[in-house]
PDB file of N, CA, C and O in Angstrom, chain B, residues numbered from 101:
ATOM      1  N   UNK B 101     -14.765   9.825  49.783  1.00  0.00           N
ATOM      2  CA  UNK B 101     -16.015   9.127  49.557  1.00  0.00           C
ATOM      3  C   UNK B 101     -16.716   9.604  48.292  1.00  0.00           C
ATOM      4  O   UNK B 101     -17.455   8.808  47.713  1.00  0.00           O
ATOM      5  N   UNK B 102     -16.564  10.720  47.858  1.00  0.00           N
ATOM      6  CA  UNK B 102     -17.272  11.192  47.108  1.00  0.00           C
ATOM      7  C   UNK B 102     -16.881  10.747  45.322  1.00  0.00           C
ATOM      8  O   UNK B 102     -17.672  10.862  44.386  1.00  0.00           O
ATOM      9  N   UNK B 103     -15.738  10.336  45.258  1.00  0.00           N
ATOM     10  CA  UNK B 103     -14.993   9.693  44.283  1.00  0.00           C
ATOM     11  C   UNK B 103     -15.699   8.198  43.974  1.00  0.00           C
ATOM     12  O   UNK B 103     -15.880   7.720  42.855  1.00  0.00           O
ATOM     13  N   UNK B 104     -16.096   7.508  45.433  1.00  0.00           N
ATOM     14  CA  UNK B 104     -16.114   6.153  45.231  1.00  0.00           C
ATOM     15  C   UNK B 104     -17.305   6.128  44.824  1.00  0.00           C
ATOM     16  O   UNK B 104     -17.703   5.257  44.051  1.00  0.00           O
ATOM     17  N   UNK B 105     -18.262   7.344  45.412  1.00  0.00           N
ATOM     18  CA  UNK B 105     -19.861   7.421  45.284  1.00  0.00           C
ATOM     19  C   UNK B 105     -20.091   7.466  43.530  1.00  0.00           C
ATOM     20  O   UNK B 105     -20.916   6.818  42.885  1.00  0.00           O
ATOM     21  N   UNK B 106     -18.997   8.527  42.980  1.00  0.00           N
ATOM     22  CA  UNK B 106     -19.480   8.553  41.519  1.00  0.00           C
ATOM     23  C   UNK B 106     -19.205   7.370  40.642  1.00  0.00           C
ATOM     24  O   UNK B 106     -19.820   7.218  39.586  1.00  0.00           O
ATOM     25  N   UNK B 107     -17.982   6.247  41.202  1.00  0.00           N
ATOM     26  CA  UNK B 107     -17.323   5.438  40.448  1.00  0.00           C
ATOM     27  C   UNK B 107     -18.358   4.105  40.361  1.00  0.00           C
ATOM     28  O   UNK B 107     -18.296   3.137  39.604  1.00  0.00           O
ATOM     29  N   UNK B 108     -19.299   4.411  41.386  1.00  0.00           N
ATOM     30  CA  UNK B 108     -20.474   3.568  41.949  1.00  0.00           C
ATOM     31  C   UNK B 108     -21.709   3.565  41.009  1.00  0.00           C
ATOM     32  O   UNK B 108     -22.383   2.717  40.426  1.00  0.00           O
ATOM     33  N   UNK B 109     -21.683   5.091  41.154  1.00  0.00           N
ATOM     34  CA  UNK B 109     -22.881   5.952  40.087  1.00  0.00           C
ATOM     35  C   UNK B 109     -22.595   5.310  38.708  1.00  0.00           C
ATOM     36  O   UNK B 109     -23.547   4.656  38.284  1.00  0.00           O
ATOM     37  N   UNK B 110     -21.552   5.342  37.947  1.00  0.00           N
ATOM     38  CA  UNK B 110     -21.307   5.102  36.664  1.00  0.00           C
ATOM     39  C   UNK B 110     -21.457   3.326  36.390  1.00  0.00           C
ATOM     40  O   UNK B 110     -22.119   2.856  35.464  1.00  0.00           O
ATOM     41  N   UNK B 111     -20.697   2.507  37.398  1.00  0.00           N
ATOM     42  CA  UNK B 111     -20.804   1.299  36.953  1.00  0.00           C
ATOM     43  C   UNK B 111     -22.633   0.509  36.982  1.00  0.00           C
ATOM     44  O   UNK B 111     -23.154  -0.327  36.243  1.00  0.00           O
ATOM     45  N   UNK B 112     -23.203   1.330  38.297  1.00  0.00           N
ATOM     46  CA  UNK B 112     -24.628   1.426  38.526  1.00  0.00           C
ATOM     47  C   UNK B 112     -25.708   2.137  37.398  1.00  0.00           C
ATOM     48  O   UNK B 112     -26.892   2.239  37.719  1.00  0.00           O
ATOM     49  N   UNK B 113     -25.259   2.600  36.119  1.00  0.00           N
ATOM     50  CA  UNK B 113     -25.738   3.361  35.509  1.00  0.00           C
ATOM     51  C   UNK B 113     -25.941   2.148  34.069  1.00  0.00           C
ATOM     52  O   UNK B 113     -26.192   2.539  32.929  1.00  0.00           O
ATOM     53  N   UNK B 114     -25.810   1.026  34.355  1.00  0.00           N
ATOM     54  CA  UNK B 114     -26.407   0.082  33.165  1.00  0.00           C
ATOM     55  C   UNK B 114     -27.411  -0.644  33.626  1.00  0.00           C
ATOM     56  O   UNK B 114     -27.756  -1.589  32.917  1.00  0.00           O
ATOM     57  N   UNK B 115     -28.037  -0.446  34.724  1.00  0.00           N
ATOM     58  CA  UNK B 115     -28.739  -1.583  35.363  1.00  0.00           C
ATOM     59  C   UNK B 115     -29.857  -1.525  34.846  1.00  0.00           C
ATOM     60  O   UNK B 115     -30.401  -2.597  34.584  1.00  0.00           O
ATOM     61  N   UNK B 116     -30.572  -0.235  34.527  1.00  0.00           N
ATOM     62  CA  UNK B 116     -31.945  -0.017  33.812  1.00  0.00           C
ATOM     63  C   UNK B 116     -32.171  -0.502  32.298  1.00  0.00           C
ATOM     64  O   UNK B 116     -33.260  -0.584  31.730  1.00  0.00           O
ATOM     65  N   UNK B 117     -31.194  -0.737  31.886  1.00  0.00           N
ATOM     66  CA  UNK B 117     -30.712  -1.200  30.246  1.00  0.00           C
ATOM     67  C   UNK B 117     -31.488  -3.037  29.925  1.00  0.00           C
ATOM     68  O   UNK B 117     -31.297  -4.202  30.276  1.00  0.00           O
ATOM     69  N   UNK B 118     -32.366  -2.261  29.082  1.00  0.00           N
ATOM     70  CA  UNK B 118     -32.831  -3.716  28.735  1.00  0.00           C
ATOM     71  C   UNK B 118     -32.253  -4.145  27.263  1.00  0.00           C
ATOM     72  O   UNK B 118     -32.169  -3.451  26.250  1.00  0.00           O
ATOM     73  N   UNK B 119     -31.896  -5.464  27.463  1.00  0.00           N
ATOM     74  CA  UNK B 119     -31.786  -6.281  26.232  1.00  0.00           C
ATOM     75  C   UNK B 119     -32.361  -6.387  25.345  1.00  0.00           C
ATOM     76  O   UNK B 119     -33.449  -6.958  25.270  1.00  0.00           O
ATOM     77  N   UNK B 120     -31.304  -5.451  23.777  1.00  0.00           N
ATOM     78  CA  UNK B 120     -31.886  -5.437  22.193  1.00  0.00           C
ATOM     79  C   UNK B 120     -32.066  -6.633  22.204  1.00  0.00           C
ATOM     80  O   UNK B 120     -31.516  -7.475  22.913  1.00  0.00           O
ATOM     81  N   UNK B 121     -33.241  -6.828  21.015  1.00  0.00           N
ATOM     82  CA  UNK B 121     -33.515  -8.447  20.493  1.00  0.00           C
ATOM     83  C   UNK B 121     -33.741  -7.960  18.534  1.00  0.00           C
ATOM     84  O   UNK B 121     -34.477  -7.279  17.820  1.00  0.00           O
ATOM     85  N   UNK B 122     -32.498  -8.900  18.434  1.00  0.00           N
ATOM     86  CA  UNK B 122     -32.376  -8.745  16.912  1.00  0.00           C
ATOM     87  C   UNK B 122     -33.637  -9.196  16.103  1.00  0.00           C
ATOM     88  O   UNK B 122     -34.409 -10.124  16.341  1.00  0.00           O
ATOM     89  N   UNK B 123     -33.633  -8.171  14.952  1.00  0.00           N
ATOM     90  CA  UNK B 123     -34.396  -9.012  13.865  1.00  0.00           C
ATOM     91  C   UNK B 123     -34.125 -10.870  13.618  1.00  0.00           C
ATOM     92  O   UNK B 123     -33.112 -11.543  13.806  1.00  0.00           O
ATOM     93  N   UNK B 124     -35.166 -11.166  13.249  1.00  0.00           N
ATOM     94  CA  UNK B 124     -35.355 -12.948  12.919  1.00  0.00           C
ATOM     95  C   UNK B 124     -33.764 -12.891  11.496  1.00  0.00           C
ATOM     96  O   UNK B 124     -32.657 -13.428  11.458  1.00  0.00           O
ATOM     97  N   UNK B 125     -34.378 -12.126  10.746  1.00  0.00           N
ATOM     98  CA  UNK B 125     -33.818 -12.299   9.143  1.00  0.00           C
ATOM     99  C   UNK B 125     -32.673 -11.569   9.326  1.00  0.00           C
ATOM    100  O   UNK B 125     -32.251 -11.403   8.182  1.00  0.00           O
ATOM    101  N   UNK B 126     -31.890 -11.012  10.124  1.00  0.00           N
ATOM    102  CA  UNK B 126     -30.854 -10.567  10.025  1.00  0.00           C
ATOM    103  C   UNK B 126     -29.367 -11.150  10.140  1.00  0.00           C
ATOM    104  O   UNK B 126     -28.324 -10.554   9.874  1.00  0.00           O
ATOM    105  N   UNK B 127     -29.508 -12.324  10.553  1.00  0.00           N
ATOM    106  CA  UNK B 127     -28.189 -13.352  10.051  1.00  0.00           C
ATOM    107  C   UNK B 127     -28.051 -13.930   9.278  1.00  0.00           C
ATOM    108  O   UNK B 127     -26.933 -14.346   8.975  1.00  0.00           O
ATOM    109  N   UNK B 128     -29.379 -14.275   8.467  1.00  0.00           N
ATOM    110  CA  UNK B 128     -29.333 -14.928   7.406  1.00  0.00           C
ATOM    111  C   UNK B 128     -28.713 -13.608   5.743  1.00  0.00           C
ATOM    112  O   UNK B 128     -28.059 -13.743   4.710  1.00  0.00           O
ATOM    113  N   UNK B 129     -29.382 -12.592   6.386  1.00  0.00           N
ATOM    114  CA  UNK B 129     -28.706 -11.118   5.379  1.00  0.00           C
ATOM    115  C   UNK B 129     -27.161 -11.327   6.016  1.00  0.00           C
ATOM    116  O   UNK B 129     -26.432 -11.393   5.026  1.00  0.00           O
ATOM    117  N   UNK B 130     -26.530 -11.428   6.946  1.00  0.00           N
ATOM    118  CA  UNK B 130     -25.833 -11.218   7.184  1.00  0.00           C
ATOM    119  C   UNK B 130     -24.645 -12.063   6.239  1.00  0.00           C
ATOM    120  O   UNK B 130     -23.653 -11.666   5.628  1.00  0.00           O
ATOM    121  N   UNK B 131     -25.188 -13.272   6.414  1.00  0.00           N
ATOM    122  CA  UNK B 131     -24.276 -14.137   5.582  1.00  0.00           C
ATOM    123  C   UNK B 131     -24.741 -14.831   4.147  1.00  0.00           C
ATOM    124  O   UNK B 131     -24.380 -15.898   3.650  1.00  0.00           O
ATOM    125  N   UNK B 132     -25.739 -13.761   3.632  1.00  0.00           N
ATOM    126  CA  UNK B 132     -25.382 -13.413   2.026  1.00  0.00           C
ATOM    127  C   UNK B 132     -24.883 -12.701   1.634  1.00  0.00           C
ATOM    128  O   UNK B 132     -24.473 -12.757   0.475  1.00  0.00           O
ATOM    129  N   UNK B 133     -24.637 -11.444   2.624  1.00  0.00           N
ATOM    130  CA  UNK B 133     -23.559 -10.586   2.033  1.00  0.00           C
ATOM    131  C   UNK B 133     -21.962 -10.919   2.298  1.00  0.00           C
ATOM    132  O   UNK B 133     -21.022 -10.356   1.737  1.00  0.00           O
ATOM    133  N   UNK B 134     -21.873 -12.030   3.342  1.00  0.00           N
ATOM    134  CA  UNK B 134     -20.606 -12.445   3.381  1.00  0.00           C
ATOM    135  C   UNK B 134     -20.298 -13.775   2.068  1.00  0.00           C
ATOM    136  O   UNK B 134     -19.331 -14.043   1.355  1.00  0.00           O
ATOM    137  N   UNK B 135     -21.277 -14.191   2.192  1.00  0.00           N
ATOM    138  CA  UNK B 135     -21.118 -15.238   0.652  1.00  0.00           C
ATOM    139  C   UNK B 135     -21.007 -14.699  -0.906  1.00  0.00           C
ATOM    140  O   UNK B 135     -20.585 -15.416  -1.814  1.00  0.00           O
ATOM    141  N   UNK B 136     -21.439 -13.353  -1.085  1.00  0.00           N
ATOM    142  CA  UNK B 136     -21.849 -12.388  -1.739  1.00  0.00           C
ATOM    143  C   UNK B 136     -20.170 -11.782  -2.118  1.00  0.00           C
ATOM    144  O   UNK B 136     -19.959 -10.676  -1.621  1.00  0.00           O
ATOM    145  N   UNK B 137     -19.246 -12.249  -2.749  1.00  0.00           N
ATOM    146  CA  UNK B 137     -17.903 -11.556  -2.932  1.00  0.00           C
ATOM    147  C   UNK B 137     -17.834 -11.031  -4.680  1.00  0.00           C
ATOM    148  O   UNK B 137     -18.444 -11.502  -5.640  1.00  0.00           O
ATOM    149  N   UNK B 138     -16.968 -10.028  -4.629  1.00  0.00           N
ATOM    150  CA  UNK B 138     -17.057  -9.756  -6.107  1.00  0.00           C
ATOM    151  C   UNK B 138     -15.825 -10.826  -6.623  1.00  0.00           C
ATOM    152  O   UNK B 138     -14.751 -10.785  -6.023  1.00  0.00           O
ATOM    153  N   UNK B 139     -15.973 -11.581  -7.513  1.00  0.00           N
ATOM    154  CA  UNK B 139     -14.897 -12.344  -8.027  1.00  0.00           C
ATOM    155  C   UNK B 139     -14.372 -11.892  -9.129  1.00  0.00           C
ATOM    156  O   UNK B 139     -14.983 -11.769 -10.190  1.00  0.00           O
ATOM    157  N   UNK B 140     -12.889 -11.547  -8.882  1.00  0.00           N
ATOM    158  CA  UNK B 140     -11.910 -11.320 -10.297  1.00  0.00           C
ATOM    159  C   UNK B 140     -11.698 -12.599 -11.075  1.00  0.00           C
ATOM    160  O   UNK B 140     -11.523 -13.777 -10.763  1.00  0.00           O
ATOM    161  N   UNK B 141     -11.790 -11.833 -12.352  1.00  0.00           N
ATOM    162  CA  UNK B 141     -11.626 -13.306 -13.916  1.00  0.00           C
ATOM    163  C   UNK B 141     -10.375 -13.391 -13.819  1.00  0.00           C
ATOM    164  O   UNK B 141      -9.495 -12.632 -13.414  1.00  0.00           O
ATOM    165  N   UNK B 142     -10.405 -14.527 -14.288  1.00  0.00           N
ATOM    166  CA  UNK B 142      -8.575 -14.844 -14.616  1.00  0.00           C
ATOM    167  C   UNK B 142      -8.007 -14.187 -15.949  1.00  0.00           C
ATOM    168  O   UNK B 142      -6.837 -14.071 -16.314  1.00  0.00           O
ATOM    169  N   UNK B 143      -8.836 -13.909 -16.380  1.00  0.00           N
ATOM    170  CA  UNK B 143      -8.297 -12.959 -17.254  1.00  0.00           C
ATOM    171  C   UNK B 143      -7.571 -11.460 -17.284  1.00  0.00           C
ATOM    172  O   UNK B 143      -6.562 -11.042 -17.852  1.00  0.00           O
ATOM    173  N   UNK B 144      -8.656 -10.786 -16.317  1.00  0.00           N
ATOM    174  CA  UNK B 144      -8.389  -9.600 -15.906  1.00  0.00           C
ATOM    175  C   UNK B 144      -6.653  -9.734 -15.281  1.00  0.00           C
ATOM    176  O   UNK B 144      -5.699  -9.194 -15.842  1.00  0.00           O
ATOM    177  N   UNK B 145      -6.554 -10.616 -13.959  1.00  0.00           N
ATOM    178  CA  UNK B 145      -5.529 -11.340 -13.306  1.00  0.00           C
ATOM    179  C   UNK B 145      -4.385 -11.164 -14.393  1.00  0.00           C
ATOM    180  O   UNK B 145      -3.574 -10.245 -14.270  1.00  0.00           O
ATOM    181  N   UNK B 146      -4.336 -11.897 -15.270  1.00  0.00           N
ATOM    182  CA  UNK B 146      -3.483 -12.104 -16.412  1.00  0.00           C
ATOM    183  C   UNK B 146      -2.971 -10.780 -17.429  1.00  0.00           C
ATOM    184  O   UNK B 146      -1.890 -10.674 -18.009  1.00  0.00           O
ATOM    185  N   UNK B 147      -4.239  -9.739 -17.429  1.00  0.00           N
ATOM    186  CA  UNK B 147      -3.788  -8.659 -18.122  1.00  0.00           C
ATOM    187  C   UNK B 147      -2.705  -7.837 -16.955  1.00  0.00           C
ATOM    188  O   UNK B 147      -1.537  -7.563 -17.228  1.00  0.00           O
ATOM    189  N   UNK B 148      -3.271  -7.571 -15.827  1.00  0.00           N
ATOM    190  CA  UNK B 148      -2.651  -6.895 -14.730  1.00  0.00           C
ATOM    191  C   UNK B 148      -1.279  -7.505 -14.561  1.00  0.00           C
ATOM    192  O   UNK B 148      -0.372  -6.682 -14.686  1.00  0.00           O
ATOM    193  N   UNK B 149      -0.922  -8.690 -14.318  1.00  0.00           N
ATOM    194  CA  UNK B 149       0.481  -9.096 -14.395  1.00  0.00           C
ATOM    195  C   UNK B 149       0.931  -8.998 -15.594  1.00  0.00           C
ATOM    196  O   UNK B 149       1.893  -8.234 -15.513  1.00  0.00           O
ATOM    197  N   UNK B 150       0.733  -9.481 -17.169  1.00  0.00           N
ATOM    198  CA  UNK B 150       1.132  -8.734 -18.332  1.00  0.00           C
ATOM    199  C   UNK B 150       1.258  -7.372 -18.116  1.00  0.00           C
ATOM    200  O   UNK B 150       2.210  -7.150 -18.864  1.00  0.00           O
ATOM    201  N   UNK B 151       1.016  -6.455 -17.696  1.00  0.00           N
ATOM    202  CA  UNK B 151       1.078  -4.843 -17.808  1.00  0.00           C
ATOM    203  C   UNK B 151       2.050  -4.686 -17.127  1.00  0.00           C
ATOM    204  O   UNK B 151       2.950  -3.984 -17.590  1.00  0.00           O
ATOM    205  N   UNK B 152       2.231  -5.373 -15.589  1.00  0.00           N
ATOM    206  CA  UNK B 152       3.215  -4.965 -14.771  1.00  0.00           C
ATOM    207  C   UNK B 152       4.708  -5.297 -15.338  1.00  0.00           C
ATOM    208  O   UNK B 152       5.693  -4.574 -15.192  1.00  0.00           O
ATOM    209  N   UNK B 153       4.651  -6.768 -16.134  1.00  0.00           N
ATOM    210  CA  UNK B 153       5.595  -7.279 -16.730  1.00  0.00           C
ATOM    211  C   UNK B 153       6.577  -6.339 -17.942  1.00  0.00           C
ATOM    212  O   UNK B 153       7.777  -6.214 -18.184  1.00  0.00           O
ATOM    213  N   UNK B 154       5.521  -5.896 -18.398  1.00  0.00           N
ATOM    214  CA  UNK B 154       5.686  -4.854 -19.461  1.00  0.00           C
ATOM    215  C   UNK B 154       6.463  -3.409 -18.707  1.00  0.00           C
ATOM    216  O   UNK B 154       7.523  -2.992 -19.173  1.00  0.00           O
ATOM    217  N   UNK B 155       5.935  -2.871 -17.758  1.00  0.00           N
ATOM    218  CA  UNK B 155       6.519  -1.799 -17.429  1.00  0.00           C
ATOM    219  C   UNK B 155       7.335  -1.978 -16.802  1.00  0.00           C
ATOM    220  O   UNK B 155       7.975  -0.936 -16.662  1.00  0.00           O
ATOM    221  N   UNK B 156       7.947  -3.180 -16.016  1.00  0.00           N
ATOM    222  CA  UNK B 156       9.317  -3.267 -15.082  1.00  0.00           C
ATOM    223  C   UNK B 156      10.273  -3.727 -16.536  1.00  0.00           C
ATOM    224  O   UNK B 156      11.466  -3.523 -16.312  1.00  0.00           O
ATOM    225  N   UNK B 157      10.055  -4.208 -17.742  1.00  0.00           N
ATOM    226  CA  UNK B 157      10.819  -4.730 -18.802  1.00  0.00           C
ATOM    227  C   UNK B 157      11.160  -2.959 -19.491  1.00  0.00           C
ATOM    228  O   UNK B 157      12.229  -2.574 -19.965  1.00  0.00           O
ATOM    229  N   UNK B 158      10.088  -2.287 -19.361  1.00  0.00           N
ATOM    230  CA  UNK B 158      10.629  -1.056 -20.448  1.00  0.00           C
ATOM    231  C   UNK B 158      11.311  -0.128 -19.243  1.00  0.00           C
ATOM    232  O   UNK B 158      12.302   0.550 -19.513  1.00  0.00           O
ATOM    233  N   UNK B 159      10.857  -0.125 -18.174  1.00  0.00           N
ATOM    234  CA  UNK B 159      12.218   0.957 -16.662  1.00  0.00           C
ATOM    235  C   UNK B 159      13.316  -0.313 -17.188  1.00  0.00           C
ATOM    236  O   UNK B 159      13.513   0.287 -18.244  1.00  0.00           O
ATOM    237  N   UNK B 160      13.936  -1.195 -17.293  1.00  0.00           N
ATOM    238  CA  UNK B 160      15.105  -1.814 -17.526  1.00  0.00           C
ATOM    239  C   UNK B 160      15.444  -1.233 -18.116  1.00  0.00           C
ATOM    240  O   UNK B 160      16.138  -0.292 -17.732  1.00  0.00           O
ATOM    241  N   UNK B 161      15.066  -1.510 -19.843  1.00  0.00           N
ATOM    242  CA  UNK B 161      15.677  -1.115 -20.390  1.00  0.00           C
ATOM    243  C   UNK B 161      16.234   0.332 -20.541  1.00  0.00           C
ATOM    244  O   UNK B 161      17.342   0.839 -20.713  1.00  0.00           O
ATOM    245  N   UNK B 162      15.298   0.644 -20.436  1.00  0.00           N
ATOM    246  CA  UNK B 162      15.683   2.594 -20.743  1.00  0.00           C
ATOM    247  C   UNK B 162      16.283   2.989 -19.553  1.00  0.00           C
ATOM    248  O   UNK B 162      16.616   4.171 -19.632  1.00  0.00           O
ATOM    249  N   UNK B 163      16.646   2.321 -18.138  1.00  0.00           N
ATOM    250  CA  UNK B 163      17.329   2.379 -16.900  1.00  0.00           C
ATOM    251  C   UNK B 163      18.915   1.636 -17.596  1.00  0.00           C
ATOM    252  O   UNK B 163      19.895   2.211 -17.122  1.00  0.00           O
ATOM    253  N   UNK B 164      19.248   0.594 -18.517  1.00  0.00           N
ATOM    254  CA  UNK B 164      20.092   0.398 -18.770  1.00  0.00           C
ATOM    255  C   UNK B 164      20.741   1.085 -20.216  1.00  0.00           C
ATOM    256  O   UNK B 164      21.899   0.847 -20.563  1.00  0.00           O
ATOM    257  N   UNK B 165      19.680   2.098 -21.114  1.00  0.00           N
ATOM    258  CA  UNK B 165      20.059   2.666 -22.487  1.00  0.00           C
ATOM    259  C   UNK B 165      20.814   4.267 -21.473  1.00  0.00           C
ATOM    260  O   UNK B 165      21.712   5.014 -21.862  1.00  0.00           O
ATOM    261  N   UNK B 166      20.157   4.323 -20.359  1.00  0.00           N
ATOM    262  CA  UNK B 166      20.753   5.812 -19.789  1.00  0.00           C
ATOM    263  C   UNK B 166      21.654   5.540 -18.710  1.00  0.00           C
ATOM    264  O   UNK B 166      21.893   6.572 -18.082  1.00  0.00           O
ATOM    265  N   UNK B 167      21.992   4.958 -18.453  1.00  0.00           N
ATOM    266  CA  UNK B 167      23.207   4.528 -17.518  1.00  0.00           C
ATOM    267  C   UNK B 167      24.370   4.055 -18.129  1.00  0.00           C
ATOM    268  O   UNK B 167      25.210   3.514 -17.410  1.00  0.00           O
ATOM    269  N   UNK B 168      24.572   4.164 -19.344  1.00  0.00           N
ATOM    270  CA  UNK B 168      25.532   3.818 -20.862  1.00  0.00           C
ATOM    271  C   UNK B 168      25.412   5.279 -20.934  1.00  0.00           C
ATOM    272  O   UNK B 168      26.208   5.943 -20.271  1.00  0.00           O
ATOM    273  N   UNK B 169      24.597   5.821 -21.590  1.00  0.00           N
ATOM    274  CA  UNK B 169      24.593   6.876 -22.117  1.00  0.00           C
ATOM    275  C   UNK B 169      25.038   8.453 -21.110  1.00  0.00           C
ATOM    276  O   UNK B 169      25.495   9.562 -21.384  1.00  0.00           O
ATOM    277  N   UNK B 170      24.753   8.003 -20.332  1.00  0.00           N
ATOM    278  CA  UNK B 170      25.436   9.211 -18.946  1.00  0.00           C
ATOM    279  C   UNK B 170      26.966   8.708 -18.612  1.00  0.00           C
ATOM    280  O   UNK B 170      27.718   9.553 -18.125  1.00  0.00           O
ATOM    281  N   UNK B 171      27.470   7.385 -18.843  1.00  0.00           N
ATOM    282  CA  UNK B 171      28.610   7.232 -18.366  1.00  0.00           C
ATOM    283  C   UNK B 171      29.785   7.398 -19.317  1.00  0.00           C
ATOM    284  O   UNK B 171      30.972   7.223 -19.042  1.00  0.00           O
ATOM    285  N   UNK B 172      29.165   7.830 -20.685  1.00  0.00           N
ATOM    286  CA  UNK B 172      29.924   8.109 -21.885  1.00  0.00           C
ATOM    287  C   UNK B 172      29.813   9.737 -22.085  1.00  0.00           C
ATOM    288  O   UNK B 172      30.336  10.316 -23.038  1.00  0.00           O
ATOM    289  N   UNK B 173      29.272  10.209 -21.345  1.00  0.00           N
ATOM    290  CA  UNK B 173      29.045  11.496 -21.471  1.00  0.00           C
ATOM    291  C   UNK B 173      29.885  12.483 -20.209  1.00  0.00           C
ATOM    292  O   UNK B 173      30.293  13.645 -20.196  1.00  0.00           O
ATOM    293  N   UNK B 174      29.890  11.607 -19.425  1.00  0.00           N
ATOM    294  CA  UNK B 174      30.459  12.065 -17.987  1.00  0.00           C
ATOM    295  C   UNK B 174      32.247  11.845 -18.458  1.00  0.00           C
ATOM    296  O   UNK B 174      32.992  12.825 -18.449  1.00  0.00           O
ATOM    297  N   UNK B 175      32.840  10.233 -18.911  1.00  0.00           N
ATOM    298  CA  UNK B 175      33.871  10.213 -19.350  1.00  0.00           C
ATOM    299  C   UNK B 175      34.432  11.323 -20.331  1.00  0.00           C
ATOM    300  O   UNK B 175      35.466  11.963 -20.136  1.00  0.00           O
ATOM    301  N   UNK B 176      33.539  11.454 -21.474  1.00  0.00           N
ATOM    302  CA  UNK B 176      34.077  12.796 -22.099  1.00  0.00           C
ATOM    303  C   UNK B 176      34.075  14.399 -21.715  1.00  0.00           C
ATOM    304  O   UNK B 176      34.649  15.361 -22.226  1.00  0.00           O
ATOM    305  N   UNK B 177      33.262  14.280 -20.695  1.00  0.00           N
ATOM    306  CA  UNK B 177      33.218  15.611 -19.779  1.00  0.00           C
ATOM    307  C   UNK B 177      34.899  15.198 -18.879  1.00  0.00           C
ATOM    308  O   UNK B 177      35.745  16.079 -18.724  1.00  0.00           O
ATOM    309  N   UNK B 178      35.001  14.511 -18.644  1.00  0.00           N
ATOM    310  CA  UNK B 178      36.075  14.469 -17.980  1.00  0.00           C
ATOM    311  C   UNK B 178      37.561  14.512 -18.426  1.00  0.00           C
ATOM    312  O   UNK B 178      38.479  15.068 -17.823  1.00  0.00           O
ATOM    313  N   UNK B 179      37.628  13.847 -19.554  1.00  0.00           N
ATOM    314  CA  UNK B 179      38.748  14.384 -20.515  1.00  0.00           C
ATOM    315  C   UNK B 179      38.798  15.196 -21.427  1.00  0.00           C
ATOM    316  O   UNK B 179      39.586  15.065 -22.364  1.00  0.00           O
ATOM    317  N   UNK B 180      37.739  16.451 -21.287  1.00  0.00           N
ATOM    318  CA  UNK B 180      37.996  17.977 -21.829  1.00  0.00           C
ATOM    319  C   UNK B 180      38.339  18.404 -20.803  1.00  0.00           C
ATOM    320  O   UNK B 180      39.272  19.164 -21.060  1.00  0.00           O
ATOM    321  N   UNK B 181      38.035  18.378 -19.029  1.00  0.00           N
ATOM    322  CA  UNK B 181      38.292  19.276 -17.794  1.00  0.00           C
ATOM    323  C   UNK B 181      39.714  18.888 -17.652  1.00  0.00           C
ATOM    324  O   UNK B 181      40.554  19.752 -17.901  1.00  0.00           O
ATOM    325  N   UNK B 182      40.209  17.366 -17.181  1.00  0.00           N
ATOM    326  CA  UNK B 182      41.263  16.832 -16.879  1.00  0.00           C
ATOM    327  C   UNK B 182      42.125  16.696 -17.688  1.00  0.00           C
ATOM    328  O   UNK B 182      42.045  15.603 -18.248  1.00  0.00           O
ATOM    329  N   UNK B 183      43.195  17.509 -18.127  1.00  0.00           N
ATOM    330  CA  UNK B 183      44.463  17.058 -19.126  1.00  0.00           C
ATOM    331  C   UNK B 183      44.966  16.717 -18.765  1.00  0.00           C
ATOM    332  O   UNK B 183      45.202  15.725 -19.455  1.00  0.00           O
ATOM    333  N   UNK B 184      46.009  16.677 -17.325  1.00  0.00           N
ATOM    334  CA  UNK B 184      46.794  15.693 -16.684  1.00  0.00           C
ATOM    335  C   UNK B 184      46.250  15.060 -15.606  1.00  0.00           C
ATOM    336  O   UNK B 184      45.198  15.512 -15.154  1.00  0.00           O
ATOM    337  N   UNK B 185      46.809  14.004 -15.049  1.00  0.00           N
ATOM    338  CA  UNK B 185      46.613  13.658 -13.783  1.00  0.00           C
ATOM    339  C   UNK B 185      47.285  14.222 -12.468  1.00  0.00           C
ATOM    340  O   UNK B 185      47.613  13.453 -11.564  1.00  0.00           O
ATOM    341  N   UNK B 186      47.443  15.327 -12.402  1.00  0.00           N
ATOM    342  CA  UNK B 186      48.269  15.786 -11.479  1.00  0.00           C
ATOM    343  C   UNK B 186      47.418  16.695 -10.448  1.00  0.00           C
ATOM    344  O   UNK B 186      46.785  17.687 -10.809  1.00  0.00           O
ATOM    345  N   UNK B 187      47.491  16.187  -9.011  1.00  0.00           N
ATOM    346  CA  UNK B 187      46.409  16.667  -7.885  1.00  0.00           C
ATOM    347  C   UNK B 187      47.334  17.447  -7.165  1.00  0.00           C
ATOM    348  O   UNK B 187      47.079  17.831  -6.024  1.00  0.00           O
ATOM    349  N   UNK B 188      48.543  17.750  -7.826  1.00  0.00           N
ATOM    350  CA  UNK B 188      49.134  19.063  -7.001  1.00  0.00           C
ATOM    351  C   UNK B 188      49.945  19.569  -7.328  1.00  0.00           C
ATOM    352  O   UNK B 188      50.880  18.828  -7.635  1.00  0.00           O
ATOM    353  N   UNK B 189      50.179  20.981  -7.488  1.00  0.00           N
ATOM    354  CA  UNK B 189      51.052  21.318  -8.689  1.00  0.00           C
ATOM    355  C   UNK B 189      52.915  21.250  -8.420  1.00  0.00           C
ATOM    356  O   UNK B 189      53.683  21.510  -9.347  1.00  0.00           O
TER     357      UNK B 189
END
């Protein structure tokens, strides 16, 4: 009983609670600050994709000037180590 008494107590514990009453002017604030957005220029828009354009074009290239350049370097590392092809003597 003493379980049900407190579970009683707690749901019984809003009954004294009286109803907030909003400010008059506070929906109308409410939805100027929702009308209220910061708007990006199309310009700005346009520099930000130019920039991105720019830096995925220069990782290409210099992703494709060093992936030449390591695989010509690795080949000649490999025919100073390797003189024959022979994997067993």
């Amino acid at each position: 009983m003493n379980k049900e008494d407190f579970i009683n107590n707690v749901f019984n514990s809003v009954d004294g609670i009286t109803k907030v009453i909003p400010n008059n002017d506070l929906f109308s604030r409410i939805e100027r600050k929702i009308a209220r957005k910061d708007k990006v220029s199309i310009q700005t828009i346009w520099l930000v994709a130019a920039s991105i354009v720019i830096l995925l074009s220069l990782n290409l290239v210099l992703l494709n000037y060093f992936a030449k350049s390591n695989h010509s370097e690795i080949a000649s590392l490999e025919l100073v180590i390797n003189k024959n092809n022979q994997l067993y003597k």
